[in-house]
N, C-alpha and C positions, 0 to 999 in steps of 0.2 A: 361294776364300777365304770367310771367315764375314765379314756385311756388315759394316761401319763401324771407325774404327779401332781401331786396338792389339792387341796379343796377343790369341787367345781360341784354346781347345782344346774341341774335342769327342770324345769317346770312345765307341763304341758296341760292343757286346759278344753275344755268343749265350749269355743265361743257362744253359742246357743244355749247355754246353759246358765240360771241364774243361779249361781252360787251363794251361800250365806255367808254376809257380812265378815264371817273371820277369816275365813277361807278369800276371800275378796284381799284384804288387808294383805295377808301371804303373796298374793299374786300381784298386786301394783298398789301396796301403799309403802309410801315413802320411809319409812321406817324400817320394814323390811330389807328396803333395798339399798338402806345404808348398812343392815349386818352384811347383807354378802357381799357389797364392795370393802368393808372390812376384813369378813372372811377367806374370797375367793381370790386366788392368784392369779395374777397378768396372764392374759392370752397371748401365745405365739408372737401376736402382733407388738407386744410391749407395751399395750397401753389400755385393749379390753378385758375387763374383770372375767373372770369365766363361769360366768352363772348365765341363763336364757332360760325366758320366759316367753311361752313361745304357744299360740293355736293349735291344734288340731286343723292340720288342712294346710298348715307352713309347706312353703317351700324352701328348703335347706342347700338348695344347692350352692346357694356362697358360699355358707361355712365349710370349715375344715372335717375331714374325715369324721376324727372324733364326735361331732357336735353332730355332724348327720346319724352315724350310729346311734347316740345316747338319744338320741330323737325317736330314731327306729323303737328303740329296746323301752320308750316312755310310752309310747303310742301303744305298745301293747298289754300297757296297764289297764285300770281302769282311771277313768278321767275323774279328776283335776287328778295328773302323777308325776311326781317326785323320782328325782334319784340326784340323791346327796353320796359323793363319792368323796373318799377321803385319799384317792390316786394310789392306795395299795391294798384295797380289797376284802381288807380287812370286816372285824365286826363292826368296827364306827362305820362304816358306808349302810345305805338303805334304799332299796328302790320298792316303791309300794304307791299306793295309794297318797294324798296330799292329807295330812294333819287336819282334823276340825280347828284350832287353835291357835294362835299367834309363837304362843309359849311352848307349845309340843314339836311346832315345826323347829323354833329356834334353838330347841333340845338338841333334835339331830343336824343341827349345824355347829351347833360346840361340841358334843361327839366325836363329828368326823375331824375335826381343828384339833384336836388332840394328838 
């Protein structure tokens, strides 16, 4: 899981890569990215949601510890990869591969919101 609690999401992706349309959706359509500003809790800063959607090839060094980590531990997925953490490590968290489907990913984000 991504360190401390609450929901947070990280997304990492292979810019060169054309991914299919639902998988595209998951990664920057607008939809999406009103569930995890719904679902994911305030960052440190008090005002960024804590979900990143983020290249292959990012450079992380602004972020916080956490965010560099969960970076590390995404990259050594296989690309487009997820890790939906639910901040206690439980069975609701998931790091794996990214969803074919709009509806599969937004499973394990009501999961870990549990």
């Amino acid at each position: 899981p991504i360190a401390g609690p609450g929901v947070k999401v990280m997304l990492v992706y292979d810019p060169k890569v054309n991914y299919p349309e639902s998988q595209n959706q998951i990664l920057f359509g607008q939809p999406m990215r009103a569930v995890l500003e719904s679902k994911c809790i305030v960052d440190a800063d008090g005002k960024t949601k804590s979900y990143r959607v983020w290249p292959s090839g990012e450079v992380a060094t602004g972020e916080s510890k956490q965010w560099q980590d969960a970076y590390a531990k995404a990259l050594k997925l296989p690309l487009p990869a997820v890790i939906v953490s639910d901040g206690k490590g439980s069975v609701n968290s998931y790091e794996g591969t990214l969803p074919a489907t709009v509806a599969e990913f937004q499973k394990l984000i009501e999961k870990a919101s549990k």
